[in-house]
C-alpha positions, -999 to +999 in steps of 0.1 A: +000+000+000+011+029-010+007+070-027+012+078-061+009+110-077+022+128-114+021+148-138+020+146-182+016+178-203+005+157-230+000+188-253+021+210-240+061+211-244+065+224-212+094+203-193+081+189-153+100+206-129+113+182-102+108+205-074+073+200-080+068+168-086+089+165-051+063+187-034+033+170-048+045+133-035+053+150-002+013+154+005+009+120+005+042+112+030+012+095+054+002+067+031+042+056+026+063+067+058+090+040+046+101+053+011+098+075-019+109+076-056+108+099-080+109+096-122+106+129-143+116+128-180+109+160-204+065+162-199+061+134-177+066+132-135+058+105-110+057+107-074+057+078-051+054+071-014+056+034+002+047+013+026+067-015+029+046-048+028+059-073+003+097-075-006+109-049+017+145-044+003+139-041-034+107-035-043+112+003-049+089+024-071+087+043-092+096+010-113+111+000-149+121-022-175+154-027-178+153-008-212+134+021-192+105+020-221+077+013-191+075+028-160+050+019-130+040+037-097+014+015-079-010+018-052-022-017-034-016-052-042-018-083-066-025-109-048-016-131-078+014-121-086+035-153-084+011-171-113+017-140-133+055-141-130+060-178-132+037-171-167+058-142-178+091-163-168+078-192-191+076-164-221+115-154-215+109-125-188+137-124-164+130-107-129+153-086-110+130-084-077+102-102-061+080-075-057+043-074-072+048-043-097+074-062-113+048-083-125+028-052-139+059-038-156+064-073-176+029-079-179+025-041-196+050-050-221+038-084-230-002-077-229-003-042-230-036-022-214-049-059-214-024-068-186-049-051-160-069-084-168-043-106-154-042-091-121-059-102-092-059-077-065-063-043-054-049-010-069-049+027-084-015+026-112+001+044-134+018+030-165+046+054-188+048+041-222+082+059-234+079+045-266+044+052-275+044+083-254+018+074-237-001+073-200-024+047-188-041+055-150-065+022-139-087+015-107-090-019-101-122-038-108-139-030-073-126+004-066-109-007-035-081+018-041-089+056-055-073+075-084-081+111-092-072+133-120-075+168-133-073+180-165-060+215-172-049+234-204-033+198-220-017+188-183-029+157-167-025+156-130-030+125-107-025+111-076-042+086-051-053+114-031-064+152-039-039+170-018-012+164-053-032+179-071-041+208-050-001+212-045+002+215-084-025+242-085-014+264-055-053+276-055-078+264-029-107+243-046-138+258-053-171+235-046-191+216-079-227+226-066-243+197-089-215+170-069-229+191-036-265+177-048-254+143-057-235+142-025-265+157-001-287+134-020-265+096-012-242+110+017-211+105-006-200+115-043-206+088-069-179+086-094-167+104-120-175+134-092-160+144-066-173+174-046-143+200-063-150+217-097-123+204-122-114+174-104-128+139-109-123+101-096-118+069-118-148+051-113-143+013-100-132-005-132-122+018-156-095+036-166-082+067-184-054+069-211-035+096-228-015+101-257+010+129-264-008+155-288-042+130-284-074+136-261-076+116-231-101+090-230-121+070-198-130+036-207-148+010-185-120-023-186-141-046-160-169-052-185-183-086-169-220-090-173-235-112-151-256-143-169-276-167-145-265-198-138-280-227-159-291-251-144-298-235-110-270-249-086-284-267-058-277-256-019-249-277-010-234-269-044-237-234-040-219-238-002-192-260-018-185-232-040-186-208-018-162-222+006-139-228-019-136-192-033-135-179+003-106-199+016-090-191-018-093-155-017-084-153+025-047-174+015-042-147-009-048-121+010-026-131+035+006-125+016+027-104+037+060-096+046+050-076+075+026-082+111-012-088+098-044-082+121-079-084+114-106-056+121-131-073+142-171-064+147-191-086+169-212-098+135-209-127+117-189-113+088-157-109+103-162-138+131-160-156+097-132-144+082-113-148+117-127-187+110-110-189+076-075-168+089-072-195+113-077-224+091-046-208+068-023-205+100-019-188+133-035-165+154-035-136+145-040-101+164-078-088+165-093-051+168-125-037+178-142-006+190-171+003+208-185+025+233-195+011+263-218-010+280-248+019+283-249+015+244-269-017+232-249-012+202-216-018+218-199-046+201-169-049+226-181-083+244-193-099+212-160-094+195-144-106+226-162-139+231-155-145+187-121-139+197-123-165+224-138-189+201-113-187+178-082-184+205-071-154+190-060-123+207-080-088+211-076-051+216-104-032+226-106+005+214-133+024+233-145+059+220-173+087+234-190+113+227-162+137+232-142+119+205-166+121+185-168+161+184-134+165+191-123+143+160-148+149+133-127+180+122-096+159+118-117+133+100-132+153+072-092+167+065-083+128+060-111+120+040-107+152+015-142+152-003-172+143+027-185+111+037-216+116+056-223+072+074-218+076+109-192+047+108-166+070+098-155+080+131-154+046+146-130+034+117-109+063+126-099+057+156-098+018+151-072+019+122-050+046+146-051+015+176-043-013+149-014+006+132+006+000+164+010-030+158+009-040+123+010-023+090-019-046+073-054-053+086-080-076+067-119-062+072-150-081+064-164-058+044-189-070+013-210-097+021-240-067+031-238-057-007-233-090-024-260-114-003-284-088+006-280-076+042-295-044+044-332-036+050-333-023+019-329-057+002-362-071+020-376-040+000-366-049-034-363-087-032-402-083-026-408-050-037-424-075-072-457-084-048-462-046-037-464-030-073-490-059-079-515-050-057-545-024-071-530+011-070-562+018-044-550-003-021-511+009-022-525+045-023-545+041+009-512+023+021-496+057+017-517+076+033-513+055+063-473+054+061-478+096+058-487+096+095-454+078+105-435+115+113-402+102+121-399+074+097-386+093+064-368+061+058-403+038+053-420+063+038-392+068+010-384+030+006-424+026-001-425+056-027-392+042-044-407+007-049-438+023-063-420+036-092-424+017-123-390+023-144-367+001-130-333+022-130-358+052-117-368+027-089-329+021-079-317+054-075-344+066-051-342+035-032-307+043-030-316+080-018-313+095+014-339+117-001-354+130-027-337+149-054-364+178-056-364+180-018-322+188-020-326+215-050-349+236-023-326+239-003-298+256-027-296+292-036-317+305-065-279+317-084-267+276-081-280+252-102-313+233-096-329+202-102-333+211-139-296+210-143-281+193-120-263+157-122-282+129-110-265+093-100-277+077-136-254+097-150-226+078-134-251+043-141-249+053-179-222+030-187-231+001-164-270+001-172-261-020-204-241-045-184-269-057-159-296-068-186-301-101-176-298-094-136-331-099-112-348-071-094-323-075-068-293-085-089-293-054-103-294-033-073-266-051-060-249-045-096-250-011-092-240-011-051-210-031-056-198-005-084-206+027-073-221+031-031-195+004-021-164+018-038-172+055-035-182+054-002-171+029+024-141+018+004-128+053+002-134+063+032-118+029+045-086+035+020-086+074+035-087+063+072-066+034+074-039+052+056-040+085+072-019+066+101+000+039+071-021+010+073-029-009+047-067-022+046-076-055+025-109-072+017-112-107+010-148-106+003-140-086-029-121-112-043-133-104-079-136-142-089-161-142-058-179-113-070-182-125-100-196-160-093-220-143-066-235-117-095-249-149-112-271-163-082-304-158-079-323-138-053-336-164-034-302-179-023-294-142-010-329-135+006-356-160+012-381-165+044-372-128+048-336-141+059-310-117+046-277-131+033-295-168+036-265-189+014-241-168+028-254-180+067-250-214+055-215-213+049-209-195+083-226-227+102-197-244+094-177-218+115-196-206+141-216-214+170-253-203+170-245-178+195-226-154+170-251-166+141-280-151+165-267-117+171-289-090+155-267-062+128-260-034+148-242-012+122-208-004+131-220+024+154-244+040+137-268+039+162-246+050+189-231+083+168-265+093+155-273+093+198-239+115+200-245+141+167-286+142+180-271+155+215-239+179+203-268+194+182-275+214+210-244+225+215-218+239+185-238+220+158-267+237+162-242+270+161-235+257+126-271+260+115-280+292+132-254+313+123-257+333+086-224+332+085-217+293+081-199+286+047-224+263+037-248+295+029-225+300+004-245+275-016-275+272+008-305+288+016-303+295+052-340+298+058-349+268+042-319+244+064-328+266+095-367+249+085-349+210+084-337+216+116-365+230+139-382+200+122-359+176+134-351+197+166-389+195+178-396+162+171-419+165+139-398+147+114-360+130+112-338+145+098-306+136+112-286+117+084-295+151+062-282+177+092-250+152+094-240+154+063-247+196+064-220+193+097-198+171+075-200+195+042-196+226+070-160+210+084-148+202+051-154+239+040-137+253+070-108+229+068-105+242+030-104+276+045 
């Protein structure tokens, strides 16, 4: 794990200048306290910062051929890399190291772009073609690691965060209000956005090439389209299979040089994965936070007795809610463009304890997304019978749900799965609320709902890839590309390596992914049982006592209690006062309306008024 960053005037004959290529990588020192490396050669720079997990002694970047005709700075890791080498070898490649981005330096010059096929693993690159004069940037197929560009006056810039880029333009970034409306709409800024004017994210999958004198161009490279499996695998088949690419993808994820831990809740997930880590080898060390036993939610004994099971050790981090509003500042500067989940300032603190003690963590992050483990998926599995009954009935339904004042959430998921056009229906089930209600609340001189981007924008290129998905395939299509990457896996790549820890998720083994996108819906929800075929491989694990416990949400109970009190303190300051820099884009009547609704009781509006806080710290960090 590592920080790249770079720079190609592509139609321009301006020559880099070291010094700033040098001052661009030194943004990112965090995400690689062990090395850097620099390459600059007439219009082309790269930057690089590592952390030292596989092949400590010579795996240095930025990394060549031994011609000096490719060139590679890499963020992440390929977990594969040995059955790509020992291929290369066989085709008269010799190695000099036994790092990973070897591999991606041969592999360039053997398969060309194609070589991003070959990998298995997780990473934001950069490829120099000196011969064809040309630069490829790729994020890998989940979007587990982040890339962002600008593009300005024929210079490229990149880097795994924003701060390089920011260092190359010397000007403080002025806010996209339509990425402002996409992000107060899903609590996070869906790809090709971010919330900056002029500066965009590769979306999971895809990836952006240039040419000297030529016009850069984003192309989606992960173009799998799920078909359904024929004939219908049967249970035990299914669990079989299952198993299989679990223990695969855990032993490869394992690969390390360095001290490995695991990131422990008090769910099944991760009391699963810490079952499979344990049938590769030995114990290893275990992390968890919570925030004490007056919180139901507190996961702190749960993870302990898993740990117990398992005979592996555990560190408990406990937080409050003076951490909470002491942190949240710091926490918006490491994520760089917001995040509104509640979970953000758990994982914080969690991945500052763990990095004591070893550089690389594994989290059991995915199985919600891919096996249907929100209450949402209830909605859509069986959202089929509710559009079938006589629009009488469902209206008179609605009425009734309109007297339920505080629960926005019911009321919305009920209106979503009443709309008829199915990619309509996804993005306001995937809504924190309704696009109209978020253009009131902007400025008359900012764009509005007329003009603004909405979310299937950033579908356009994946709508044609999820024909033959189910109702809730297709949902799942669409979280697994764009909600999961652009929001928890950023904010998990932007928290665990704000203190140089690198964060791995064996769940989004691709090859799993992939075999789990051609299931039907009733092996991820049936009975009303969310994540139903994936519970059956757990029982193999676990006792029924983990099995048993309820979701609890990494905390999100437990900070919405904290934010719902600190809004009468400084919060509410944030809302009151004219002067708050989101009226720069706001209306301030209209947000001073959301939160005397939500402040006397008539309506929730809690996840909205977070993500205002969040927007408001950002802003003043930006300052």
């Amino acid at each position: 794990m590592c920080g790249i960053c770079g720079q190609f005037n592509f139609k321009r004959a301006a020559l880099i200048d070291p010094s700033l290529i040098h001052a661009m990588t030194g943004t990112i020192a965090h995400r690689g306290p062990d090395d850097e490396g620099f390459y600059t050669s007439g219009t082309v720079g790269l930057g690089f910062r590592r952390l030292s997990i596989i092949d400590l002694k010579s795996g240095r970047q930025p990394m060549s051929d031994p011609e000096q005709t490719v060139w590679v700075v890499f963020n992440g890791e390929i977990y594969n890399f040995k059955e790509v080498r020992h291929e290369l070898e066989s085709l008269g490649y010799a190695f000099r190291t036994s790092s990973d981005t070897e591999v991606i330096v041969h592999g360039y010059k053997q398969w060309g772009v194609n070589v991003l096929e070959r990998l298995n693993g997780m990473f934001g690159l950069a490829i120099w073609d000196a011969k064809q004069r040309r630069l490829m940037l790729a994020r890998d197929r989940l979007g587990i690691k982040l890339v962002y560009y600008r593009l300005e006056e024929g210079t490229l810039l990149f880097g795994s965060e924003i701060r390089p880029i920011l260092k190359w333009t010397g000007r403080k970034p002025e806010i996209d209000p339509g990425a402002l409306s996409l992000f107060l709409q899903h609590r996070y800024t869906p790809s090709p956005f971010t919330i900056y004017q002029g500066i965009r994210k590769l979306a999971a999958g895809t990836r952006l090439i240039v040419e000297e004198g030529g016009d850069p161009r984003v192309e989606q490279w992960w173009n799998v389209a799920p078909v359904p499996l024929e004939p219908v695998p049967s249970k035990d088949e299914v669990k079989e299979k299952l198993l299989d690419l679990y223990r695969t993808a855990v032993r490869r994820q394992l690969i390390s040089d360095v001290p490995l831990g695991l990131l422990l809740s008090g769910g099944m997930d991760s009391a699963l994965l810490l079952g499979l880590m344990r049938q590769c080898g030995e114990s290893r060390n275990t992390y968890t936070v919570g925030y004490g036993d007056s919180y139901l939610d507190d996961e702190l004994h749960d993870a302990a007795r898993t740990a117990r099971f398992f005979g592996s050790p555990n560190e408990p981090i406990q937080i409050d809610r003076k951490t909470f509003e002491k942190t949240l500042s710091k926490i918006t500067t490491s994520l760089e463009e917001p995040v509104a989940t509640s979970s953000i300032i758990p994982m914080y603190h969690l991945c500052e304890r763990t990095r004591r003690d070893v550089k690389v963590a594994l989290i059991g992050q995915g199985p919600d997304e891919l096996f249907g483990g929100y209450p949402r998926h209830l909605g859509v599995a069986y959202g089929g019978y509710w559009r079938s009954l006589p629009a009488g009935l469902r209206r008179l339904s609605g009425v009734s749900l309109g007297n339920l004042r505080r629960k926005e959430s019911i009321r919305r998921a009920f209106y979503a799965l009443d709309t008829p056009e199915r990619m309509e229906r996804y993005r306001r089930v995937l809504s924190l609320v309704p696009q109209e209600f978020v253009a009131g609340l902007f400025r008359d001189s900012l764009p509005s709902n007329g003009n603004s981007p909405t979310i299937r924008t950033c579908w356009h290129d994946l709508e044609p890839l999820m024909q033959q998905t189910d109702e809730l395939g297709g949902l799942q299509f669409l979280e697994v590309r764009s909600s999961l990457p652009d929001e928890l896996l950023m904010y998990a790549d932007k928290l665990s390596m704000a203190h140089g820890l690198e964060i791995r998720v064996p769940y989004l083994d691709h090859e799993l992914v992939e075999y789990v996108e051609r299931l039907p819906a009733s092996f991820k929800v049936r009975h009303g049982i969310r994540k139903w075929i994936h519970r059956q491989v757990a029982h193999n694990f676990l006792p029924s006592e983990i099995l048993r416990r309820r979701k609890r949400g990494f905390a999100s109970t437990v900070v919405d209690q904290w934010f719902r009190s600190s809004l009468s303190g400084r919060m509410n300051e944030i809302f009151s006062d004219p002067q708050s820099l989101i009226y720069r884009h706001l209306r301030h009547s209209e947000v001073e309306k959301l939160f005397q609704a939500h402040h006397s009781g008539r309506a929730d509006y809690h996840k909205v008024l977070f993500s205002l806080v969040v927007v408001e710290e950002l802003l003043r960090n930006c300052q």
